[in-house]
N, C-alpha and C positions, 0 to 999 in steps of 0.2 A: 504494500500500500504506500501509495507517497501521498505528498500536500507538500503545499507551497509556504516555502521556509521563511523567517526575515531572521538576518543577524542584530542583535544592537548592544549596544553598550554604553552604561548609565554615566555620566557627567559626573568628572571625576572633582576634587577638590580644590582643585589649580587650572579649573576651567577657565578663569578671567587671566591668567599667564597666555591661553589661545595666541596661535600667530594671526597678523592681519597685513596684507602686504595691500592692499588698492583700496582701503578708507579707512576713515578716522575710525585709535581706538577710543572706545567707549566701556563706561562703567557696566561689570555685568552682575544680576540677579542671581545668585546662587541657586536660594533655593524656588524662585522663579524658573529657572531653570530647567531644574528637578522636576517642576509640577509641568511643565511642555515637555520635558521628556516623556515623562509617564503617560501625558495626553496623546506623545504623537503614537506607544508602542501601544494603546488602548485600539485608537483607529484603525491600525493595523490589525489588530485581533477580530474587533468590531466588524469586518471586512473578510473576513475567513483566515486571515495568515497565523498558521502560527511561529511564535515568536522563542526565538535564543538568546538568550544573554551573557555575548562574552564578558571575563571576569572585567571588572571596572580595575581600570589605570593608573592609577593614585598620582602616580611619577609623570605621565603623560599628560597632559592639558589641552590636547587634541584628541585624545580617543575617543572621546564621544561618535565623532565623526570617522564610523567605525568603514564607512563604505570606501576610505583610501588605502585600508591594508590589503583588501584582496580585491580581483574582479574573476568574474565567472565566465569562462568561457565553456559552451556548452554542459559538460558534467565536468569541468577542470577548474579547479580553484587555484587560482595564480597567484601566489602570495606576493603582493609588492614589494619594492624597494622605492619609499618614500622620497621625494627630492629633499625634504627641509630633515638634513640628519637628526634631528629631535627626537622625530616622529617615527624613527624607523623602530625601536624598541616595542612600538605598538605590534608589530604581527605577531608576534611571538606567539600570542595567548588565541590568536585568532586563526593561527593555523593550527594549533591543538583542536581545536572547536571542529573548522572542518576535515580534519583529518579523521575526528571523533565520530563523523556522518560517513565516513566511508567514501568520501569523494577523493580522487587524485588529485594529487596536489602540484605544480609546478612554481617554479620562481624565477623571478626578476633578479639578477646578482650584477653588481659592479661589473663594470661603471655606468649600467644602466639605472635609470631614475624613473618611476612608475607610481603616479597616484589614481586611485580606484576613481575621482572623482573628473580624471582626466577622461574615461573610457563611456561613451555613448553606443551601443550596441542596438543597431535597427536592423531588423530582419537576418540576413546573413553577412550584414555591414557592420566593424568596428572601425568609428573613429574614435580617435586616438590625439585627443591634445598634447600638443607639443609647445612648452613655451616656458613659464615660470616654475614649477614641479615634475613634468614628465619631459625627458630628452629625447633625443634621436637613438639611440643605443636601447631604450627601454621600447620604443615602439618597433626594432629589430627584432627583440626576445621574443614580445609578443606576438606580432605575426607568425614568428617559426612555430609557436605553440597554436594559435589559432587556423593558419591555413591548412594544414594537415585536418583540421576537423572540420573544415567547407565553409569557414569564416576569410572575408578578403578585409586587410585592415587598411584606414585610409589615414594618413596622418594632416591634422588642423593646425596649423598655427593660431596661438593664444597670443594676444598682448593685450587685452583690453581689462580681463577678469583672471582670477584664480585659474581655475581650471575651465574644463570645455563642458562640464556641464553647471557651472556657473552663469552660462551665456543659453547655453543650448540641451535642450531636452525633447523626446518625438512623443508622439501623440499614438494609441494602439491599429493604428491606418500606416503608421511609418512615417509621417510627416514630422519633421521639424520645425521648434517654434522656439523663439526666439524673441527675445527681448531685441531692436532693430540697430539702436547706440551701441551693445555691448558684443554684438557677432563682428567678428571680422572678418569672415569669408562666409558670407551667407550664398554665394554661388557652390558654394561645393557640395550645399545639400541636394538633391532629385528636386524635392517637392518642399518649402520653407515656407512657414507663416510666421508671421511677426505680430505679436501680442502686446496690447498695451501699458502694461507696470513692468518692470523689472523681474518681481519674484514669481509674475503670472507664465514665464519660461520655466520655471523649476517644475516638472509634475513625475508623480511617482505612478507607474499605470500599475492597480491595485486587482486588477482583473476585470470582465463584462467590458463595461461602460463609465468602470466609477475610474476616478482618479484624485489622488492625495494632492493637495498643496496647497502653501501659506493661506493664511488667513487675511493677509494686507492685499491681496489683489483681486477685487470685486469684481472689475471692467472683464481679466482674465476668465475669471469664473464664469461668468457669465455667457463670457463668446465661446467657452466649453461647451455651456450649456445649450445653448443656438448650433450646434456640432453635433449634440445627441447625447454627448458628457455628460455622467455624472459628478461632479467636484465634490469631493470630501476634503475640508477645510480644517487646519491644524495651527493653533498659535505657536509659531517658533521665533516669536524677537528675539529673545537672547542669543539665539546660537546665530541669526542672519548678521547680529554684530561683530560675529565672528567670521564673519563669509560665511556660514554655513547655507544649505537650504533642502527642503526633505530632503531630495533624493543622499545627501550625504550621513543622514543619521542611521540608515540602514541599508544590508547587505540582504538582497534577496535573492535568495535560493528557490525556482522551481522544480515542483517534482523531487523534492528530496526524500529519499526513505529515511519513512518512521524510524 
């Protein structure tokens, strides 16, 4: 029997230590935090997923943002090599986890550089931001590891946002959307729409029709909804102060055996 997995991990105590390289920091809510955490991994449940929790980071002040240590390619779990050295003590605990489900494991090693939140995976398409945290050397590794399994990997340059899905995220059609200021190569996608807020690009597709994302983007939600979308809306200010946005709080796993 399988069901569809989420990885997450709770907001550790040096959460407001978070890197932030493209906006002002700001003061963070702790345990505000704590209660949108809990909210977003409820939704997820709420929705059918059931949910994992690797062990919380103490030492890490990014693990929250569990979906940069691994990304999935078909049933292969590729454990990152973070660009910001910090952050790379994070996999550790999270390739225990999927190792623990019995999924293969592969890795990213020096001197390649690989964040989970650089990788956009539309149909049998990975692209692969390239720019502030993922290199050229780390979207090598991964295409060796994905093309063998009928995945073609396309490499983005980033300069505008963190990573490529900080700018861009697809829609369960394949389409890409996208905040219009914050894409830089908005020709590289098939088929791209451009949506009205910022966080109204970030969407987590939860399965059917529904789909997860922020709370601060109405206009967004809305033209989901004039689409056939269902939006399921999650307060994450604290963590967007940190560049985060859903898709970065969780690692999901379909089809995972029980």
């Amino acid at each position: 029997m399988t069901s569809d997995t989420a990885l997450v991990r709770s907001p550790g105590p040096r959460l407001e230590e978070g890197l932030v390289t493209h906006i002002a920091r700001r003061p963070i809510d702790l345990g505000l935090a704590h209660e949108q955490w809990a909210g977003y991994v409820q939704a997820l449940r709420d929705t059918g997923w059931r949910t994992i929790e690797v062990p919380s980071a103490a030492d890490c002040p990014d693990s929250v943002f569990v979906e940069d240590a691994v990304v999935m390619v078909r049933s292969v779990a590729v454990v990152s090599r973070p660009g910001a050295e910090s952050r790379r003590p994070e996999t550790h605990d999270v390739e225990k986890v999927v190792a623990s489900l019995g999924l293969p494991v592969a890795h990213v090693t020096a001197p390649g550089t690989l964040d989970g939140g650089d990788v956009l995976k539309v149909d049998n398409v990975i692209y692969v931001g390239v720019g502030g945290r993922t290199n050229s050397d780390g979207v090598v590794q991964l295409r060796a590891i994905a093309e063998p399994l009928g995945m073609t990997v396309v490499a983005v340059p980033v300069r505008s946002v963190l990573h490529l899905k900080s700018a861009v995220t697809a829609l369960p059609d394949g389409t890409v959307i996208g905040y219009p200021p914050l894409v830089d190569e908005p020709a590289l996608f098939p088929r791209f729409l451009g949506v009205p807020e910022e966080s109204g690009a970030h969407v987590v597709v939860l399965g059917g029709n529904q789909l997860l994302l922020a709370a601060d983007c109405p206009l967004s939600a809305q033209l989901f909804r004039e689409l056939g979308y269902e939006p399921v809306a999650v307060d994450i200010s604290e963590f967007q102060k940190l560049e985060g946005c859903v898709t970065c709080l969780s690692v999901r796993l379909r089809g995972t055996p029980h």
